[in-house]
C-alpha positions in Angstrom: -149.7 69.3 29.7 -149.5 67.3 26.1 -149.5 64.1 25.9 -146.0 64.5 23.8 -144.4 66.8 25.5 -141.7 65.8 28.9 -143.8 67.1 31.1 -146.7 64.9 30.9 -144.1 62.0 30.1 -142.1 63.2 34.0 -146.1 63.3 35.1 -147.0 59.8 33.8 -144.0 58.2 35.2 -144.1 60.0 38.9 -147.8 58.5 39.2 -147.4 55.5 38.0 -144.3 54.7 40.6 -146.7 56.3 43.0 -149.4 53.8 42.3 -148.6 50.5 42.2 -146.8 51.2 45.4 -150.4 51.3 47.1 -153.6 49.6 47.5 -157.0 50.3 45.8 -158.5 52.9 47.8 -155.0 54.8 48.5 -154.4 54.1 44.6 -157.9 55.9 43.8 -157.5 58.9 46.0 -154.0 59.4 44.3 -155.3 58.9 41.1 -158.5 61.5 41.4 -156.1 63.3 43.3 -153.2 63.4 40.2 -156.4 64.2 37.8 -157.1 67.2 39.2 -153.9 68.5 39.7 -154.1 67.5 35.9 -157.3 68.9 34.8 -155.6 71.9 36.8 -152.8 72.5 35.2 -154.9 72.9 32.2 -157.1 75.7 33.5 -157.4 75.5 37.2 -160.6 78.2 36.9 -162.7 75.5 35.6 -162.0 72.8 38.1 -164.7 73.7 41.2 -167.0 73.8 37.7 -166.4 69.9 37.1 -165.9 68.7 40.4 -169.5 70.7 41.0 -171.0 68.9 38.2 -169.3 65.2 39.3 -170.8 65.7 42.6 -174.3 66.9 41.7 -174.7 63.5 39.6 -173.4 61.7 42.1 -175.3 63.0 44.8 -178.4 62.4 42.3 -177.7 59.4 40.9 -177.7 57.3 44.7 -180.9 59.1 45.0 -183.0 57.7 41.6 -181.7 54.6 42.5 -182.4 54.0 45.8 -186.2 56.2 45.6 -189.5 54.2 44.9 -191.1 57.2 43.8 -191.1 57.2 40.3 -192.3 61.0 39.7 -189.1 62.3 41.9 -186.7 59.9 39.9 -188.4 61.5 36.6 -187.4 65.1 38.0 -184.1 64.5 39.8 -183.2 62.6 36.1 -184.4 65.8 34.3 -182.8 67.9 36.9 -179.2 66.1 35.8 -179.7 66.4 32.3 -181.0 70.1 32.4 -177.4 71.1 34.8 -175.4 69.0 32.6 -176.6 69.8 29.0 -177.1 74.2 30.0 -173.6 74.0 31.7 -172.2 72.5 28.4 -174.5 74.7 26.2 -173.7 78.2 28.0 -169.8 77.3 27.5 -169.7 75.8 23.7 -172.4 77.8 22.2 -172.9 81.3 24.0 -170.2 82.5 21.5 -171.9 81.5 18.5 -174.9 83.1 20.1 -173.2 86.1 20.7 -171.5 86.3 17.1 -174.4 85.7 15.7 -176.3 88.4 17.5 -173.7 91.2 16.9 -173.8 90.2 13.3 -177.2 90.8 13.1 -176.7 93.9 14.8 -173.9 94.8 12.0 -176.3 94.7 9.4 -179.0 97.2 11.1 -176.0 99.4 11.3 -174.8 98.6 15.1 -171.4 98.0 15.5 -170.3 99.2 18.6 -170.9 96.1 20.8 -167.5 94.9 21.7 -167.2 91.0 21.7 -164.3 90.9 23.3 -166.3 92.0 26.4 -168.7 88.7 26.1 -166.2 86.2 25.1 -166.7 82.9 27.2 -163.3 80.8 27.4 -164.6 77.0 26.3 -163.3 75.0 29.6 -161.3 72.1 28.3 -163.0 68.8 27.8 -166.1 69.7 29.0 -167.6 68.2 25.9 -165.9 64.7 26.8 -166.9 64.7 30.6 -170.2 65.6 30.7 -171.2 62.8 27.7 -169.8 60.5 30.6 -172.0 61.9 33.4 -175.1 61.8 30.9 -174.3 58.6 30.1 -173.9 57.6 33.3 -176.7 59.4 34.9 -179.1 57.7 31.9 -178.1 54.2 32.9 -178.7 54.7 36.5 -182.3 55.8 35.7 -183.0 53.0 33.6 -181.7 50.5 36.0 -178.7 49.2 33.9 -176.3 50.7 36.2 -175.9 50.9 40.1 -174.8 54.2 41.0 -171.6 54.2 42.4 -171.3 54.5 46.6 -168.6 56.6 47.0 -167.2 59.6 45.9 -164.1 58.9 44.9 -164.9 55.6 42.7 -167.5 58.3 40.6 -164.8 61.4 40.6 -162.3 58.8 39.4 -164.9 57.4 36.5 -165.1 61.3 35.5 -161.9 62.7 35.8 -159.4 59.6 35.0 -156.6 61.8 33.4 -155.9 59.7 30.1 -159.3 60.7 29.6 -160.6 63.5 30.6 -159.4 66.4 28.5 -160.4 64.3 24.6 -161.2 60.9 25.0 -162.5 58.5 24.4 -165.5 58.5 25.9 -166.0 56.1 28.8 -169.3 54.1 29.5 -170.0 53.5 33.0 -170.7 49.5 32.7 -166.4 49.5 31.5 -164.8 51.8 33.3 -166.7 51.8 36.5 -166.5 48.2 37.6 -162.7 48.7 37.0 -162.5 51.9 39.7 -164.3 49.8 42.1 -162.8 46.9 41.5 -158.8 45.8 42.4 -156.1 46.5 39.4 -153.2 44.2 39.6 -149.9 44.7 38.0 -149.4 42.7 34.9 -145.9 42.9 33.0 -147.8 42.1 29.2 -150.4 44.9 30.0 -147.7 47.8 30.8 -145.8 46.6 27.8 -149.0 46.6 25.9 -149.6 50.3 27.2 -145.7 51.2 26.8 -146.6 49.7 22.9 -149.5 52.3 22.4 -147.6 55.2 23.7 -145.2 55.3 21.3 -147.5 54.2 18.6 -149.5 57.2 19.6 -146.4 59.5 19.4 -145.5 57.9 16.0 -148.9 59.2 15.1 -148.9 62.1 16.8 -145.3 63.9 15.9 -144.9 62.4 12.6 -148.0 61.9 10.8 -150.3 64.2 12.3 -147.6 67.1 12.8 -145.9 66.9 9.5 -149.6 66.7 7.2 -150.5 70.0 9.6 -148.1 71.6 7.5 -149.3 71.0 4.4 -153.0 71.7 5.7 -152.4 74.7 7.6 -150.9 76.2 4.3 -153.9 75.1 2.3 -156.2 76.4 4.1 -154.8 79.7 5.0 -154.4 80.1 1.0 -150.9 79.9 0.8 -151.2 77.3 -1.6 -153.6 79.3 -3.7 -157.3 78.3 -4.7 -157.6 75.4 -7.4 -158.0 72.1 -7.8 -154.6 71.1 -7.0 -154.3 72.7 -3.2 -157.6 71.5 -2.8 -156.7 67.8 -3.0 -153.5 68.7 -0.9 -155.5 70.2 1.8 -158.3 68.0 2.2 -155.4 64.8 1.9 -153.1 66.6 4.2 -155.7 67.7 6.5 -157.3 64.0 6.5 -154.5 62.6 7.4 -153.4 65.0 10.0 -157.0 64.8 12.1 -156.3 61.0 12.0 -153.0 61.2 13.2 -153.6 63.3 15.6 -156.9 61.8 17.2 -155.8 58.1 16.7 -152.6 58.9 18.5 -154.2 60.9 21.2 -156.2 57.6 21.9 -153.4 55.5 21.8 -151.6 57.4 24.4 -154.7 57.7 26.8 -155.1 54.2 26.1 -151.7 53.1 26.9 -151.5 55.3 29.9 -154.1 54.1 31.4 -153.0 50.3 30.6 -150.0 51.3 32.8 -151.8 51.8 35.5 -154.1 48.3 35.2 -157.3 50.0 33.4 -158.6 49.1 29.7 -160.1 51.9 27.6 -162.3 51.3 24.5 -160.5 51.0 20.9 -161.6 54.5 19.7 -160.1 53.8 16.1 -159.9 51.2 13.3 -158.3 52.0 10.2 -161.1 54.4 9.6 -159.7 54.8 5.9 -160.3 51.5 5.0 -164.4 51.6 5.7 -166.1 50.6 2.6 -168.9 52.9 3.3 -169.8 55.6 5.5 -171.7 53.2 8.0 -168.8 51.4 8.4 -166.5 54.6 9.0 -168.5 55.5 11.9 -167.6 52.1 13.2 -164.4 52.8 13.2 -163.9 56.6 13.7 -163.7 58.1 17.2 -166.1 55.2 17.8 -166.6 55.9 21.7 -168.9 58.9 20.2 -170.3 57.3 17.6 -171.9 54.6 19.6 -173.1 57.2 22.3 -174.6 58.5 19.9 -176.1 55.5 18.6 -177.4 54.4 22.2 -178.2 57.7 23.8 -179.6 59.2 20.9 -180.4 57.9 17.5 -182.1 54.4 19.5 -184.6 56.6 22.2 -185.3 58.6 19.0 -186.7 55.5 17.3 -183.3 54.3 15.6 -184.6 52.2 12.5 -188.0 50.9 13.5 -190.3 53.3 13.1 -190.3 53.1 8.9 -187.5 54.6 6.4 -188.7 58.0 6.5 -188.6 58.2 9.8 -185.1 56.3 10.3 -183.6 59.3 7.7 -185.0 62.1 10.1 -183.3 60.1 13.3 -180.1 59.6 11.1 -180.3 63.4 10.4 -180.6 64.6 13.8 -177.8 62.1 15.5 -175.9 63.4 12.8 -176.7 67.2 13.3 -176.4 67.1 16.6 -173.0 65.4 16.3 -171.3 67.8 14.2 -172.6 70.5 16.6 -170.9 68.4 19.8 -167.6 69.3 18.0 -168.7 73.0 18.3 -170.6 76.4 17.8 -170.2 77.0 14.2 -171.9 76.9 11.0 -169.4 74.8 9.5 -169.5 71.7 11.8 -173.6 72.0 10.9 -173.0 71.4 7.6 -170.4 69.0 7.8 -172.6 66.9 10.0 -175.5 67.6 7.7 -173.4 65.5 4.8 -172.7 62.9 7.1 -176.7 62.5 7.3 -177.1 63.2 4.0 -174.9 60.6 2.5 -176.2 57.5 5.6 -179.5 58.4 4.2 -178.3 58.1 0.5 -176.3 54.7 1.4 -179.3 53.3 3.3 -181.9 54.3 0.6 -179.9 53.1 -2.7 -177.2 50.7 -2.1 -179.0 48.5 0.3 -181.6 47.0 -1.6 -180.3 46.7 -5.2 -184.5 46.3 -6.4 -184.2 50.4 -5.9 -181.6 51.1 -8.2 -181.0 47.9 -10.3 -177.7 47.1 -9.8 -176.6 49.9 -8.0 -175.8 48.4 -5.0 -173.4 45.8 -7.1 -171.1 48.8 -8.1 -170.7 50.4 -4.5 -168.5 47.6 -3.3 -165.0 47.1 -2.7 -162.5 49.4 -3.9 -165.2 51.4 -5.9 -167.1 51.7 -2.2 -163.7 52.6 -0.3 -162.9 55.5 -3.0 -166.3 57.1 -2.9 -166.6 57.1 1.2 -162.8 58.7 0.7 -163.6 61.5 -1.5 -167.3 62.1 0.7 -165.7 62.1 4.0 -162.3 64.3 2.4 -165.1 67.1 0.9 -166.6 67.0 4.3 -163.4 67.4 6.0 -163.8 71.5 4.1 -166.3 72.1 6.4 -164.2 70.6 9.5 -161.3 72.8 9.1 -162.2 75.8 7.5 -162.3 78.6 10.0 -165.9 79.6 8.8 -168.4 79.0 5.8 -166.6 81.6 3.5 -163.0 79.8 3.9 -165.1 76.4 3.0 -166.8 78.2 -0.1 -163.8 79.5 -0.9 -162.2 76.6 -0.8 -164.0 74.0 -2.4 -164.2 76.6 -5.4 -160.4 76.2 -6.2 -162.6 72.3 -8.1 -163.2 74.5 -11.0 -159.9 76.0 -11.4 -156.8 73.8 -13.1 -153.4 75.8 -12.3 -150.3 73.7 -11.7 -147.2 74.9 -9.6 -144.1 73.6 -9.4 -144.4 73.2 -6.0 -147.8 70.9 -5.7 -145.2 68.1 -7.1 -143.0 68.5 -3.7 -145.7 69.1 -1.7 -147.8 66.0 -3.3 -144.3 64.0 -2.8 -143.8 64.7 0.7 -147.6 64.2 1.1 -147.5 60.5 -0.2 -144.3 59.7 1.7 -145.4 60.5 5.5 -148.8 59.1 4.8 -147.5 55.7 3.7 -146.2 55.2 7.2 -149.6 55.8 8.6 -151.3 53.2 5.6 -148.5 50.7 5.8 -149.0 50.4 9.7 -152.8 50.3 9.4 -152.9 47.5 6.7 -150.8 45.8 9.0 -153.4 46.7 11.8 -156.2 45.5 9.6 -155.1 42.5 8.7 -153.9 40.8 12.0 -156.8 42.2 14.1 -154.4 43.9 16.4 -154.1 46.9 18.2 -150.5 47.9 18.0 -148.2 46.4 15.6 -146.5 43.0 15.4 -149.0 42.7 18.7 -149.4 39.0 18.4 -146.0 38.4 17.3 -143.0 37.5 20.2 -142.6 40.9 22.3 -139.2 41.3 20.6 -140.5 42.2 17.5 -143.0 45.0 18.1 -140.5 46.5 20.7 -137.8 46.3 18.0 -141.1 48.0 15.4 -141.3 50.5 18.0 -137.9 51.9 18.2 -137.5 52.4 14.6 -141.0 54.1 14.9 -139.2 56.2 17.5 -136.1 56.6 15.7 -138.2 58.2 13.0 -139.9 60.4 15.0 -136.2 61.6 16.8 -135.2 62.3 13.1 -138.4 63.8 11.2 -141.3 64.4 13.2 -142.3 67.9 13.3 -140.2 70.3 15.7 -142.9 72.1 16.7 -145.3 71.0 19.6 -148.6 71.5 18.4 -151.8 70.6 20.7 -154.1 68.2 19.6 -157.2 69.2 17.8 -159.8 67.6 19.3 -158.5 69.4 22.8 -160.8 72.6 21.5 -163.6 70.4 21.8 
């Protein structure tokens, strides 16, 4: 069930009738209820597996809190995280395991192992859910959170549909309150929500679906290998992960604004950071700042000494790129995000390093050098495997115009001017959907046009959105 397609659209609109037809408690059992049949309709194998998992923290969870024995909190706390972190590791990362065995076994000569045989399908969203129940499960331990009473208030924190499959990431101390809590019906809110649904579709089916096009072709080497289909691919690709993952949170968001809730801002303007510190506060920013607080901080964060604050920046990083999934590639790629936080922090911000240094990596100059490290990186994201990403990134040494890189480039710079038009516009009035702060009249009227545009050139084919494989 995409978030573009009719289905979900016939889905949304059933539900949300439904709901505000209700009270509270009949609107949360309708709601867990609708996110299961959801989650479901996804892969219904997988749904005991979270609903196991939802109650087994739960079940925990009213049990560190309410026990004076600080030993059995310690080991019903590890017990969660163990469950939580091997369910999500035996899923995401036997298959590396298992490729990497056999490869092994290749180069000693065996190659009768079929892989096919040991294949594990990934069940979808796990990453995304169980970074909620850690989260959650972490708070209640440290006291910062009660643990929710009932059943159906924590299966609704879990599994709240706009959520549950990619995002973003909800922390307890938001979302929680606002299960437990009654939503009423606000007219500016659902028009708000209505707002980010079709900015997400804008996003979505013409700027993320139209630069797949171009990046798909790159990177399957259709293009050829030089510098030329390099830039296209890594500009196309850019531009089509954005797309895709800004509108997917604009839709959850909005979705779940039609129903009375308020979800994080998981993007802003990302492409206008003027260093890489300052893209992670604005890219996919639910997961960046879980990181931050359940990971780089109990790991010492930046008080233990520079060298040490590289190491943490490092792991968080590491670790990050590996949360996407089982592969060599996303290693690497969160490697260079480490890399280059570590560079930033040790040169540019103290210019008595470097001289003057940290005078040149400002502004514009800043902007274009966190573009072309975060594009480069983007290799690693989307290549299929370290070979494709070699490959490549080798096409840099190799000058070797075709006729049709000028078309290509053209239609490149004319779909993505959409996307930097409406996020200067986004940037500049501090709002979260366009013409926000202006009378209602105006972004409605934005948002048909956006619409019209998507009618007439968004791509025809329904693609599902790439962060659903994580």
């Amino acid at each position: 069930m995409l978030f573009d397609s009719p289905v979900y659209l016939l889905f949304l609109l059933i539900v949300v009738t439904l709901y505000w037809k209700l009270n509270r408690n009949k609107q949360n059992v309708l709601l867990l209820a609708a996110s299961y049949f959801f989650y479901g309709w996804w892969d219904w194998r997988f749904l005991l597996l979270m609903i196991f998992s939802t109650a087994l923290d739960y079940k925990l969870a009213v049990v560190i809190a309410d026990t004076p024995n600080a030993r059995l909190r310690k080991l019903l706390f590890i017990t969660s995280l163990v469950v939580n972190f091997g369910i999500l590791g035996f899923f995401k990362y036997f298959n590396f395991f298992v490729d990497s065995f056999t490869s092994s076994l290749a180069i000693l000569g065996i190659t009768s192992l079929p892989k096919s045989v040991l294949a594990i399908i990934l069940p979808p969203g796990i990453s995304f859910y169980t970074f909620q129940e850690v989260a959650y499960i972490v708070d209640v331990y440290n006291k910062k959170q009660e643990p929710a009473r009932s059943f159906i208030d924590y299966g609704l924190f879990i599994s709240l549909f706009p959520h549950l499959i990619a995002g973003p990431i909800q922390r307890p101390s938001h979302l929680l309150p606002q299960v437990q809590n009654t939503r009423r019906f606000d007219p500016e809110h659902v028009f708000g929500g209505v707002m980010l649904i079709l900015s997400g579709l804008f996003r979505k089916c013409f700027i993320a679906d139209n630069c797949a096009t171009l990046a798909n072709a790159a990177f399957n080497g259709q293009l050829g290998h030089n510098v030329f289909s390099l830039i296209i691919g890594v500009y196309a690709f850019a531009w089509q992960i954005y797309g895709d993952f800004a509108g997917y949170s604009d839709m959850a968001r909005g979705s779940a604004q039609l129903m009375g809730f308020h979800f994080m801002v998981n993007f802003r303007q990302p492409y206008f950071a003027s260093n890489l510190q300052d893209f992670w506060h604005r890219w996919h920013i639910s997961l960046s700042t879980w990181l931050r607080d359940y990971l780089y901080i109990p790991l010492g964060g930046n008080r233990k000494g520079n060298l040490r604050t590289y190491g943490n920046l490092m792991t968080t990083m590491l670790l990050g790129g590996l949360w996407h999934g089982a592969n060599w590639t996303f290693v690497i790629w969160g490697g260079l995000q480490g890399v280059w936080l570590s560079v930033e922090r040790l040169l540019f911000r103290d210019p008595s390093r470097i001289g003057g240094a940290s005078q040149v990596y400002k502004g514009w100059i800043a902007r274009v050098i966190t573009l072309l490290v975060i594009g480069l990186s983007w290799v690693f994201f989307r290549a299929a495997n370290l070979h494709d990403a070699v490959t490549m990134l080798a096409g840099i040494s190799t000058v070797e115009w075709r006729p049709e890189y000028a078309t290509s480039m053209g239609y490149l710079a004319a779909i993505t001017s959409f996307g930097l038009l409406l996020d200067w516009r986004l940037e500049q009035h501090d709002e979260e959907y366009i013409f926000e702060k202006l009378h209602p009249a105006v972004p409605l009227g934005a948002a048909l046009v956006l619409s019209l545009i998507v009618i007439l050139f968004g791509a025809m084919e329904n693609s599902a959105f790439i962060y659903f494989q994580f």
